[in-house]
VMD Tcl script that draws the C-alpha trace (Angstrom):
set ca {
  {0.00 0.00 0.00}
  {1.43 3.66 -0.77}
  {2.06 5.77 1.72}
  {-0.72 7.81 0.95}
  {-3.00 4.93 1.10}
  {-5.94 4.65 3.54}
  {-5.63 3.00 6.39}
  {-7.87 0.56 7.99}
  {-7.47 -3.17 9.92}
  {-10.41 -5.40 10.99}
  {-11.77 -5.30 14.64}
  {-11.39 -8.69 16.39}
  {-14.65 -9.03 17.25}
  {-16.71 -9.49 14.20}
  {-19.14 -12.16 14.68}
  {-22.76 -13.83 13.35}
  {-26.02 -12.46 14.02}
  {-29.35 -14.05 12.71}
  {-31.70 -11.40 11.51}
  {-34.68 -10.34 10.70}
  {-36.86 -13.28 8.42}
  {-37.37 -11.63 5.13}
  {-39.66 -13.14 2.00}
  {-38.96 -16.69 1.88}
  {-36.16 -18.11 -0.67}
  {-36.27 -20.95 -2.84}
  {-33.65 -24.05 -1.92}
  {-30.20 -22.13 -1.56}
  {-28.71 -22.83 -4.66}
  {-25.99 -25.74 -5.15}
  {-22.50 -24.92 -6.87}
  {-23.26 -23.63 -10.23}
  {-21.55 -22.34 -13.06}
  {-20.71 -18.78 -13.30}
  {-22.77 -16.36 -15.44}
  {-21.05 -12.69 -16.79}
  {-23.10 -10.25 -14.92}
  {-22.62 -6.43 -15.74}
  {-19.48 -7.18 -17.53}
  {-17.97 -8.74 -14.62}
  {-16.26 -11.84 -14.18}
  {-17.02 -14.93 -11.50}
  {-14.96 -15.19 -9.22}
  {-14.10 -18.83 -9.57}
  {-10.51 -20.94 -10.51}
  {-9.72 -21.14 -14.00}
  {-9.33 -24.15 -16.00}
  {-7.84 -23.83 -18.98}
  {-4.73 -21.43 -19.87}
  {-6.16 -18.95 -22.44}
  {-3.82 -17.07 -24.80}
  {-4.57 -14.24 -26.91}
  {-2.13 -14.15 -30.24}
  {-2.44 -11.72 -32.28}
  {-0.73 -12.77 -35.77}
  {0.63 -10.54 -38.12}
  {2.53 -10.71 -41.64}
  {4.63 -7.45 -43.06}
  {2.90 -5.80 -40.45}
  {-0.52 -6.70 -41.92}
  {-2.88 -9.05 -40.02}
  {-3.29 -12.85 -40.64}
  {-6.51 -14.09 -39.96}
  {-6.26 -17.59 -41.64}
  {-4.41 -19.82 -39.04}
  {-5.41 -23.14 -38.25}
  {-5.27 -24.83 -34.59}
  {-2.06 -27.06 -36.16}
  {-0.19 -24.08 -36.76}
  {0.38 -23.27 -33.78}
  {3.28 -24.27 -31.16}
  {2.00 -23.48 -27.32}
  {5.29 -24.33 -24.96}
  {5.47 -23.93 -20.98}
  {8.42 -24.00 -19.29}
  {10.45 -25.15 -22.71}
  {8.03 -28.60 -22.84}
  {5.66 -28.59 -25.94}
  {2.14 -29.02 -24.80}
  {-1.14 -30.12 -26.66}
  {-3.46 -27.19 -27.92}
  {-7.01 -28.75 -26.29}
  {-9.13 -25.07 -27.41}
  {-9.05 -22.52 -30.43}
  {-10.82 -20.06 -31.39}
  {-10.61 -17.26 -33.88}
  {-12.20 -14.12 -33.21}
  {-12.94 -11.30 -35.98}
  {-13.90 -7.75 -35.06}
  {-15.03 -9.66 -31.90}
  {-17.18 -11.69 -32.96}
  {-16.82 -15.65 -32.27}
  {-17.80 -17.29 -35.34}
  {-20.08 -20.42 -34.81}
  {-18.26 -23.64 -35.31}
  {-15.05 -21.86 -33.62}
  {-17.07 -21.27 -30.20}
  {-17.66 -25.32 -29.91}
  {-14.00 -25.71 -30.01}
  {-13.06 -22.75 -27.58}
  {-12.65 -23.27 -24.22}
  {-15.34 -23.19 -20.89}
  {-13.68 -20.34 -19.22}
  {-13.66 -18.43 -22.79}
  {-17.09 -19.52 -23.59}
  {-18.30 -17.60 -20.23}
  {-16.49 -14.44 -21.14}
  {-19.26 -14.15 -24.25}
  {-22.40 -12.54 -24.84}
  {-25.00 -12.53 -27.63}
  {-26.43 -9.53 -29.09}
  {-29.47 -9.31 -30.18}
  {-28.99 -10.94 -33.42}
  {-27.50 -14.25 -31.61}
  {-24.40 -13.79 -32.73}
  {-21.27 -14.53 -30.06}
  {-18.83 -11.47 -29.17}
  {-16.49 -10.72 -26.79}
  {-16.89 -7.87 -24.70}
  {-13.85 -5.65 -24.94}
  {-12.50 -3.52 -21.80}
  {-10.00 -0.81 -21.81}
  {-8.27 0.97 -18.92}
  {-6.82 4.05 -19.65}
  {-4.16 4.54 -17.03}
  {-2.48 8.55 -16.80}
  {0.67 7.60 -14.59}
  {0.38 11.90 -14.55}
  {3.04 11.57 -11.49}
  {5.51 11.32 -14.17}
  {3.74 13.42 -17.34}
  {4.21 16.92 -18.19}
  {0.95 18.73 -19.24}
  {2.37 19.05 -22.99}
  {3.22 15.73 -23.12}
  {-0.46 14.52 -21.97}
  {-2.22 16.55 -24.83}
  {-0.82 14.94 -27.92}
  {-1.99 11.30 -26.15}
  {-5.23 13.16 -24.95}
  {-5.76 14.55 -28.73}
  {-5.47 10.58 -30.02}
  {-8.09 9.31 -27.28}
  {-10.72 11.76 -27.96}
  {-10.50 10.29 -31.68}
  {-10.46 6.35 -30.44}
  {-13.27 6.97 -28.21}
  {-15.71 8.63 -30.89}
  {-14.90 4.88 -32.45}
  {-15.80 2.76 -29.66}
  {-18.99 0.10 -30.52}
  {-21.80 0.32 -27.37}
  {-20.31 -3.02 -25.90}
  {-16.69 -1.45 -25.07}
  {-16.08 -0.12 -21.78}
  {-13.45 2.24 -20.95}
  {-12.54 3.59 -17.78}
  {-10.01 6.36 -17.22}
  {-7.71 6.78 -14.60}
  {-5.14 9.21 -13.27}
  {-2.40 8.43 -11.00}
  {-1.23 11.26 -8.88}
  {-0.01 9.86 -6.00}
  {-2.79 7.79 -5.69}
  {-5.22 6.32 -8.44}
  {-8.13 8.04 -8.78}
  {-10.76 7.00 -11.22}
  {-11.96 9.95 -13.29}
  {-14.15 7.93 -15.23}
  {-15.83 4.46 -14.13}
  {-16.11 1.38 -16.75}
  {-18.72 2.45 -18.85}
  {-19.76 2.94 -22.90}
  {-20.93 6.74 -22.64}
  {-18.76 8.86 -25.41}
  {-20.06 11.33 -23.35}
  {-18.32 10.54 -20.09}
  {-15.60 9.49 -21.43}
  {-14.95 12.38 -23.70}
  {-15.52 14.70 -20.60}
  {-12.90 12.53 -18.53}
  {-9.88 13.50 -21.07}
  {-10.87 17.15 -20.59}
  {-10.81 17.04 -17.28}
  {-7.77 14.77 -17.23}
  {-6.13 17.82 -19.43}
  {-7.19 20.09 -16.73}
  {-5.20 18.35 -14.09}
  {-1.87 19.49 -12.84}
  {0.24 16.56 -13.04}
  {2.79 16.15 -10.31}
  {5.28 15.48 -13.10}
  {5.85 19.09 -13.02}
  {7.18 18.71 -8.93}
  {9.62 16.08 -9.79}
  {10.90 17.48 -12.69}
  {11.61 20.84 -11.14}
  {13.02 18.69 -8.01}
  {14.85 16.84 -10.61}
  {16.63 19.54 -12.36}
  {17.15 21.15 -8.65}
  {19.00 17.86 -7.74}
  {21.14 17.94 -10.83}
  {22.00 21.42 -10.34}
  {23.23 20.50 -6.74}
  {25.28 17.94 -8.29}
  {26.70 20.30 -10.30}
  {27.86 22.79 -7.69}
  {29.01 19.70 -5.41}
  {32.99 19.27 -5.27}
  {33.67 16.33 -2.86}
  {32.50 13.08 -4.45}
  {30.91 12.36 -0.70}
  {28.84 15.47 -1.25}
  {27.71 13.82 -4.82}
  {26.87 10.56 -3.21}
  {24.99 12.15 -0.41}
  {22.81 13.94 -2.32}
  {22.53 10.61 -5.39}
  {21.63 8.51 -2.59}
  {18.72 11.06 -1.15}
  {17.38 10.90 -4.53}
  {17.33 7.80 -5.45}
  {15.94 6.74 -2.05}
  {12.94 8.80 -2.87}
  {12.18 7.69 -6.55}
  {12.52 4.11 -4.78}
  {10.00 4.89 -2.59}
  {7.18 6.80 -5.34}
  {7.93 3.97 -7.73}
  {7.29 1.37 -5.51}
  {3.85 3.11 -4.31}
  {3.18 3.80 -7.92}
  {3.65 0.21 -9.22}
  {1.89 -1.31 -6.40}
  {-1.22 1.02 -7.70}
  {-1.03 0.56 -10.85}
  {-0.81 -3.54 -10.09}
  {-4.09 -2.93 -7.99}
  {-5.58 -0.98 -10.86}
  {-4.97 -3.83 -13.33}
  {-6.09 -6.48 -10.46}
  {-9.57 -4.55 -10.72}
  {-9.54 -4.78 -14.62}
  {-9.45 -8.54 -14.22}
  {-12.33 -8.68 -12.75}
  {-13.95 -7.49 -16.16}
  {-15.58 -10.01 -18.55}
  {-14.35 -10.39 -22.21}
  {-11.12 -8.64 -23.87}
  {-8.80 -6.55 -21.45}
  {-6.51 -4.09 -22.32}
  {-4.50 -1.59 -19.94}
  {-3.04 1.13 -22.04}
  {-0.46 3.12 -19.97}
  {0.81 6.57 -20.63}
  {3.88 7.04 -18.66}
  {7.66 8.33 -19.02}
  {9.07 4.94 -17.33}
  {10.43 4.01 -14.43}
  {14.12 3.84 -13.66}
  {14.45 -0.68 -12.78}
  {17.74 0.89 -10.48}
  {16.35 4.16 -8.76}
  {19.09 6.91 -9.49}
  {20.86 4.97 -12.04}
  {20.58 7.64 -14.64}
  {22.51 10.49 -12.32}
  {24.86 7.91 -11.11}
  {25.47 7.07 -14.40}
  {26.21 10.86 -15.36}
  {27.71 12.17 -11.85}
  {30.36 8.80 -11.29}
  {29.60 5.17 -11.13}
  {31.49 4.96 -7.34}
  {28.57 7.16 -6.03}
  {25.93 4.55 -5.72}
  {25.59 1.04 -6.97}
  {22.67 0.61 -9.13}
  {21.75 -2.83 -7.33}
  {21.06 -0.69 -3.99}
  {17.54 0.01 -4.76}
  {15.90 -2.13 -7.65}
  {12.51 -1.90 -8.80}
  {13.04 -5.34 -10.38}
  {10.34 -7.20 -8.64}
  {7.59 -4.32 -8.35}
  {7.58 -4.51 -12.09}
  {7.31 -8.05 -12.26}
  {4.56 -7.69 -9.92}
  {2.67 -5.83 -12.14}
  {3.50 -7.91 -15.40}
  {2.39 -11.01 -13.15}
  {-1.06 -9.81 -12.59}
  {-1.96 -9.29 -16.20}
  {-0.31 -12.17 -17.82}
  {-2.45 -13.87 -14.57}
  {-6.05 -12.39 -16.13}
  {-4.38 -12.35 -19.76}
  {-4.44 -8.75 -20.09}
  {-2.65 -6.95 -22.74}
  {-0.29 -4.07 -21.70}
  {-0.08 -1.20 -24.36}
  {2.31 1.51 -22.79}
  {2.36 4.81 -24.60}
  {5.75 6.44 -24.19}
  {4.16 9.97 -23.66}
  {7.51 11.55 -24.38}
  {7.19 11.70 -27.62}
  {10.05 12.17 -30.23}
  {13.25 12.53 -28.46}
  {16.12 14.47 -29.59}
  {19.83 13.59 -28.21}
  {20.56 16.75 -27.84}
  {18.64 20.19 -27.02}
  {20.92 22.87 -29.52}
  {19.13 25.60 -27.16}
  {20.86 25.11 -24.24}
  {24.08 26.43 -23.10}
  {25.71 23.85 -22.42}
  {26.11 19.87 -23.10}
  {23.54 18.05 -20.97}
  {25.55 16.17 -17.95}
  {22.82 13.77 -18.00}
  {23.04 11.21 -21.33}
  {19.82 11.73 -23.29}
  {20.26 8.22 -24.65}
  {20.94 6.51 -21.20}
  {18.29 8.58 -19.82}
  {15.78 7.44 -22.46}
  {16.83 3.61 -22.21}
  {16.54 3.44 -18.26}
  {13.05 4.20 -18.14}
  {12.28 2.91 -21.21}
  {13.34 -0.75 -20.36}
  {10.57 -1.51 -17.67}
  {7.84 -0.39 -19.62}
  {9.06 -2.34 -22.89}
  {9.37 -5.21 -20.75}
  {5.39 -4.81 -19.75}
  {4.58 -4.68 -23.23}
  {6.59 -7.57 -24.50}
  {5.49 -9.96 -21.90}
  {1.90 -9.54 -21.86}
  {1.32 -9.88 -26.07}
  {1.41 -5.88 -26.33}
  {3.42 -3.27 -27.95}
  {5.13 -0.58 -26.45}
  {4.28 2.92 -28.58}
  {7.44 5.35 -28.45}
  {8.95 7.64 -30.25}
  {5.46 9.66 -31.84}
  {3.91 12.97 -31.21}
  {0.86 11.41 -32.72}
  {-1.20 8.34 -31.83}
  {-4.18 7.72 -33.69}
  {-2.59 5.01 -35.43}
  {-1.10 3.43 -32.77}
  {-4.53 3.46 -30.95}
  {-6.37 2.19 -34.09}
  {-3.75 -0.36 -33.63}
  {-4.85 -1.30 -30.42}
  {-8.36 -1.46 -30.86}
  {-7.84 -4.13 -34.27}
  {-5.93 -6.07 -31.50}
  {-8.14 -6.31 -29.30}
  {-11.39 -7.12 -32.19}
  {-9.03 -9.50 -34.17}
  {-7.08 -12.31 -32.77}
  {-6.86 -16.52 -31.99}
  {-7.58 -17.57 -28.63}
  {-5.52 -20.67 -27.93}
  {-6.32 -22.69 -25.02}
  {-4.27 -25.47 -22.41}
  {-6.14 -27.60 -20.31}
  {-4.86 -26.78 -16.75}
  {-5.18 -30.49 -15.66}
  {-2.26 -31.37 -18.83}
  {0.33 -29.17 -17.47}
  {2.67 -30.03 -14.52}
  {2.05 -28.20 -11.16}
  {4.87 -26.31 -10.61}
  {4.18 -22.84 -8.42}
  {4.70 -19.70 -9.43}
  {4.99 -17.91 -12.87}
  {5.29 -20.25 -15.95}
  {6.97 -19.30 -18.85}
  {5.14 -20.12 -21.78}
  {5.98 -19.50 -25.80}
  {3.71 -19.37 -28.77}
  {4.83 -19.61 -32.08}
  {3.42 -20.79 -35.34}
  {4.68 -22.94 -38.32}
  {3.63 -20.96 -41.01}
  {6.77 -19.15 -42.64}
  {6.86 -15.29 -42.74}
  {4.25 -15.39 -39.92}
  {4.72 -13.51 -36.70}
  {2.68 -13.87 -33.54}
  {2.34 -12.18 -30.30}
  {1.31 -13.39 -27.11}
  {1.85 -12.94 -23.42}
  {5.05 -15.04 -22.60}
  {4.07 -16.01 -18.45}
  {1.02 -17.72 -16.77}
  {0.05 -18.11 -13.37}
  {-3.40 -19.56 -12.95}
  {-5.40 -17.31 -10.45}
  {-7.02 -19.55 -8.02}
  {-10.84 -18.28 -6.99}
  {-10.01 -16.83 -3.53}
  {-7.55 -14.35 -6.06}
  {-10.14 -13.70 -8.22}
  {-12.80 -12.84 -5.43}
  {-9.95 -10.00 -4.14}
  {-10.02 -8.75 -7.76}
  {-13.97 -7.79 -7.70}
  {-13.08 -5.77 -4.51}
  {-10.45 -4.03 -5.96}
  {-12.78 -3.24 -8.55}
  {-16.18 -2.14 -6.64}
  {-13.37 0.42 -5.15}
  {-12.93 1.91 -8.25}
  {-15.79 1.20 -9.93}
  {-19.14 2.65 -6.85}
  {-21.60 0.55 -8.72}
  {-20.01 -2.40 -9.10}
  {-22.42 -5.21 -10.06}
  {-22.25 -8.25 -7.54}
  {-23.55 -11.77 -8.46}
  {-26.32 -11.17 -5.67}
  {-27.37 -8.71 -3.14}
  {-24.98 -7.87 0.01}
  {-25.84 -5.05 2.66}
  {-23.42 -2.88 4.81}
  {-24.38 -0.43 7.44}
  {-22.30 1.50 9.24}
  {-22.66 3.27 12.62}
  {-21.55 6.40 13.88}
  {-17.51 6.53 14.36}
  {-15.18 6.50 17.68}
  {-12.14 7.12 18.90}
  {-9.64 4.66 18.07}
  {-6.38 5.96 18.54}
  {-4.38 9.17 17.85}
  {-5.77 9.94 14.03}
  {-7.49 6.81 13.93}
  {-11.11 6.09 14.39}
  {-13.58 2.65 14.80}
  {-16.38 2.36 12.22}
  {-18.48 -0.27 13.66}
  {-19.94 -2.33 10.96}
  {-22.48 -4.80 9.96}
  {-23.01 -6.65 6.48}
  {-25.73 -8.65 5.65}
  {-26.39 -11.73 3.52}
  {-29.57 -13.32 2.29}
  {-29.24 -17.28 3.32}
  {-31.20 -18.28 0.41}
  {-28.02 -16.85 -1.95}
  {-25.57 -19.97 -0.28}
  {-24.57 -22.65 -0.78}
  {-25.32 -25.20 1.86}
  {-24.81 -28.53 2.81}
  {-25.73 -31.18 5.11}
  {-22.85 -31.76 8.14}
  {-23.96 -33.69 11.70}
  {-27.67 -32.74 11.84}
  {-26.85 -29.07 10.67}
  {-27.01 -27.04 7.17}
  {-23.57 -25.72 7.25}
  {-21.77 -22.72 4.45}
  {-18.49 -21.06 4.38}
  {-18.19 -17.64 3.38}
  {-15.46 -15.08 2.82}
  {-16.24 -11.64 3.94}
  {-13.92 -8.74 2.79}
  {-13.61 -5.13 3.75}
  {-11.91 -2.17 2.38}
  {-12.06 1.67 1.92}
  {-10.89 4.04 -0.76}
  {-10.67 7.83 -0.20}
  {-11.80 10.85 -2.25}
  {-8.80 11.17 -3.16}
  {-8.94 7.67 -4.92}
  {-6.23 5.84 -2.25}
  {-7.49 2.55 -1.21}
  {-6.58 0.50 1.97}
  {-6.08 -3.32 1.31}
  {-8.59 -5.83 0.87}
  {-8.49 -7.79 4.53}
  {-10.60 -10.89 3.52}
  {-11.89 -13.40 6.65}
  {-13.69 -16.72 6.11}
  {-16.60 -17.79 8.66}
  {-19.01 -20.56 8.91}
  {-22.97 -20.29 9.13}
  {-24.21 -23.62 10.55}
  {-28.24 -23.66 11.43}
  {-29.80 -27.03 13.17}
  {-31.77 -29.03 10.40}
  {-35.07 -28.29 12.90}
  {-34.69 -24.62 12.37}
  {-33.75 -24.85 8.58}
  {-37.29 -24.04 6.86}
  {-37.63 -21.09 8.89}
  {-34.43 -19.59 8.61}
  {-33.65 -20.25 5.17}
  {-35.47 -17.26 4.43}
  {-33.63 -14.72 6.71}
  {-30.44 -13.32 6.38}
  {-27.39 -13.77 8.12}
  {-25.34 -10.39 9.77}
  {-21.00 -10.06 10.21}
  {-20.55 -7.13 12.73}
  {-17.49 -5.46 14.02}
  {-15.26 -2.70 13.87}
  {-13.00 -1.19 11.04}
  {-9.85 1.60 12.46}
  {-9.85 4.02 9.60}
  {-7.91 7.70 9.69}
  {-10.29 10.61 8.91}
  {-11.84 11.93 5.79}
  {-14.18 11.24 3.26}
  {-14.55 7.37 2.38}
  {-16.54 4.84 0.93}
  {-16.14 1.09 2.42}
  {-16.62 -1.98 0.65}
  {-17.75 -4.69 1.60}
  {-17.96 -8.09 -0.49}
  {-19.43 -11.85 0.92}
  {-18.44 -14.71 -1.53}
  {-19.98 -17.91 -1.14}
  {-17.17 -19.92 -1.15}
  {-18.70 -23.03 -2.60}
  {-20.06 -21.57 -5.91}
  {-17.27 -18.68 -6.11}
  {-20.73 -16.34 -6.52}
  {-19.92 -12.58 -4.53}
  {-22.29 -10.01 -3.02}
  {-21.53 -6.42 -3.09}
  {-21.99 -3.27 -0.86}
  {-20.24 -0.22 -0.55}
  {-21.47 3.10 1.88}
  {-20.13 6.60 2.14}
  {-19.44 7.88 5.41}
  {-17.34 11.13 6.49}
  {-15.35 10.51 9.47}
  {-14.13 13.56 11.71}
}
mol new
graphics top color blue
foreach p $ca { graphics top sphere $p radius 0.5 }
foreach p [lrange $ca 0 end-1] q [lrange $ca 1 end] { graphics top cylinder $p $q radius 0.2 }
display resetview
């Protein structure tokens, strides 16, 4: 969690309370499948290890491929292709959907004309704590184009990250919305503009610094605090693409952002004297991996838009030769956010001060491709992130994909709809939850105790017969996000509901109550709460505002 992330920890006496009988319920249900509900995905474990290729020849798409020519390896082992698909301006054409895999198959709608698509989902992600106003508005200028494009089944939320991420525009299809997100987005002051004038302060300190102990002094300050925004910033953007997985159909994260350094302050100790600061003393290495991990986890493609634009290696106005390498400066940053696009099937887009093809790019990606599908059951466990190649037989042919898999198991992918209800305040849940919250109390020195108190209807469980008793597990989860978009972590609990089989008719109809406390600091926030029946992977959803002094 950032630092300027909310905080808030679970009292430690939450407990069960019967309530109130409401209108009687038919037979709780029994595991079932999942169903897409408001473009949002079950939160159940996958079976099958979907990957999106996108094939290309002279730069021109292929849409011909067969299921034979293609070569799926994990871990350097050849393994059998059990699903394909081919998808065409995302729609699923007939005999490929019987041949597609169950998890893909539940990603699909029908519109009205019974034909199969796949929804497509796009987060727009300003990293604007690295992005100079004039280097938003060419990006800005491309989006406002893309968007007039969009079909009514996309959805497209837009986020800037300032510190925090704050959603300036939730999932949704309205041009409208989203058109009045980029102008407010261009209205912004991006906090790029304090850490380049902190940046060009530090460098001019360098500068006037004799003694190479002075140099490392002030190398080391710096890079300890770009160590310490990156890792806040990567751990919020990996949230941010956790809550995009928990979106139905075609995902796609497209990132404008100037990079981030994988060695904190390599670039000045680069320029100012390798002896100042080794680049291995703060590394970034694993943050990014982090983030790479979760979309290559939901298969989302990672589209990073080098906001830059086109770089020269040398600026002939200034009055002297830049201490800093342009082309070492370029390549630090540069390398983490190529790597994000590489391993997750995506491209990165550098070196333009226009974008409306790369962005009509993207969107013939994301309508066009082959879904090629592993059964989980055929590979070998092994834990952890699996490295898997795609390639296909057909000469001149070149195909993209994401290049790691790690199956999300379902208590993952319930933790992925919370992280989207808090960015998304009307996030759709698979049934009715309830959350009430009374009035706050002291709870420390800038703290305070929300007591709470969500509610479940019994009928929406799953339960079963144990000792004389109806007995059902469920995982209850609580968070907050601020105003100001930061969002405490997801603290997840499991408890068990067990009724006598004497008192089963009458309750069956009532619901069942989790109270306790939540310490929170003060300010304006809206909690989450989600209850996931753990047997059918099916979640409720409830969120409240409340202002605590």
């Amino acid at each position: 969690m950032s630092t300027r992330s909310a905080s808030l920890a679970l009292g430690l006496s939450a407990g069960l309370v019967l309530l109130v009988p409401g209108a009687l319920g038919a037979e709780p249900p029994r595991a079932q499948p999942p169903t897409v509900k408001g473009g949002v995905r079950a939160a159940v474990q996958v079976t099958a290890m979907d990957l999106d290729v996108v094939a290309t020849k002279a730069g021109q798409p292929v849409s011909d491929l067969t299921k034979e020519e293609f070569v799926v390896t994990v871990d350097g082992k050849r393994v059998p292709i059990d699903f394909f698909a081919r998808i065409d301006a995302g729609t699923v054409h007939g005999p490929d959907l019987a041949t597609a895999s169950p998890d893909f198959v539940l990603e699909t709608l029908r519109n009205d004309a019974g034909a199969t698509y796949v929804p497509r989902q796009f987060l727009v992600y300003f990293d604007d704590e690295r992005l100079l106003p004039n280097q938003r508005r060419p990006v800005i200028e491309a989006l406002r184009d893309f968007v007039t494009r969009l079909s009514p089944s996309d959805r497209v939320s837009i986020v800037s990250y300032n510190g925090s991420a704050r959603v300036l525009v939730p999932y949704t299809s309205s041009k409208e919305d989203l058109l009045g997100g980029l102008d407010a987005v261009e209205k912004l002051a991006p906090r790029g503009l304090t850490w380049e004038a902190e940046y060009r302060s530090t460098i001019n300190d360098l500068r006037r610094t004799y003694y190479a102990s002075g140099r490392q002094a002030i190398v080391r300050s710096w890079a300890q605090q770009t160590s310490a925004r990156d890792k806040g910033a990567l751990e919020d953007l990996r949230r941010s693409v956790a809550a995009l997985a928990a979106r139905s159909g075609k995902r796609a994260l497209l990132l404008v952002t100037n990079g981030y350094e994988r060695y904190p302050g390599q670039t000045l100790t680069q320029a100012f004297g390798p002896s100042l600061l080794s680049q291995f003393d703060y590394d970034s290495t694993s943050d990014i991996q982090k983030v790479i991990s979760e979309a290559n986890s939901a298969g989302i493609t990672v589209y990073p838009f080098d906001a830059k634009g086109l770089v020269a290696e040398a600026d002939a106005s200034a009055r002297s030769s830049p201490v800093v390498d342009p082309f070492w400066a370029r390549q630090n940053y540069r390398d983490s956010i190529a790597q994000m696009a590489a391993e997750t099937g995506g491209q990165l887009v550098e070196n333009r001060n226009t974008f409306t093809t790369s962005l009509d790019r993207v969107y013939a990606e994301s309508s066009s491709y082959y879904s090629v599908g592993v059964t989980l059951a055929s590979l070998e466990a092994a834990k952890g992130d699996r490295k898997v190649s795609v390639t296909t037989t057909r000469p001149g042919v070149t195909v993209r994909a994401r290049t790691g898999f790690s199956p999300k198991t379902a208590d993952e992918a319930a933790l992925d709809r919370v992280e989207m209800a808090l960015m998304t305040p009307d996030a759709p849940g698979d049934f009715a939850a309830g959350l009430t919250l009374d009035a706050p109390k002291p709870g420390g020195i800038g703290r305070r105790l929300v007591p709470y108190r969500v509610t479940v209807p019994l009928s929406e469980l799953t339960f079963t017969d144990r000792g004389g008793s109806k007995e059902a597990v469920i995982e209850v989860t609580l968070a907050a996000a601020e105003d100001t978009g930061a969002r405490s972590r997801p603290e997840p609990f499991r408890k068990t509901i067990s009724i006598p089989a004497a008192d089963w008719e009458k309750a069956r109809g009532e619901s069942w109550a989790v109270t306790g406390e939540m310490k929170t600091r003060t300010g304006n926030l809206r909690f989450v709460a989600a209850v996931r029946d753990v047997a059918s992977g099916r979640v409720g959803l409830a969120s409240a505002p409340v202002r605590v002094e």
